[in-house]
C-alpha positions, 0 to 999 in steps of 0.5 A: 500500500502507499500513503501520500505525505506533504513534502514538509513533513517528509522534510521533518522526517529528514531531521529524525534517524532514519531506519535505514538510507542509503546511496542508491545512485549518483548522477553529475549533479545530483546524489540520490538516496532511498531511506526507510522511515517509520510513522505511526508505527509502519515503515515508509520507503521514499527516495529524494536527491541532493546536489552533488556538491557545494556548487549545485544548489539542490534540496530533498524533494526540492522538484517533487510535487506537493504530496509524495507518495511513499509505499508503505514497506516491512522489514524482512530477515535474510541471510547473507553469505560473505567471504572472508580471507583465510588467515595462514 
């Protein structure tokens, strides 16, 4: 399911941790973030850019309308297999 939110609380959402962001891509110009956050008791996906550097001049949400719809997600275990090096 999805829930709309006005882009100023989205904004003040930014101001509290988030479950979970991260770096999902890089343009020239812009970093693009996906970040889960909760409210009211469930998990919220949503995703907003920022300018790359000093020079770009670019908010979250900055070119997103007024209300943002953000798909309502849960978290879910998974097993993760890595590699490690083997000590001699």
């Amino acid at each position: 399911t999805t829930m709309l939110f006005t882009k100023e609380r989205l904004l003040d959402l930014l101001d509290d941790d988030p479950i979970q962001e991260e770096i999902i891509d890089h343009t020239r110009w812009s970093v693009i973030y996906d970040r889960i956050f909760k409210h009211e008791g469930k998990f919220y996906q949503t995703c907003y850019s920022t300018g790359a550097t000093e020079s770009q001049d670019e908010s979250p949400y900055e070119y997103d309308p007024d209300e943002i719809e953000c798909d309502e997600v849960r978290p879910v275990e998974k097993t993760v297999i890595v590699y490690e090096k083997i000590k001699c």
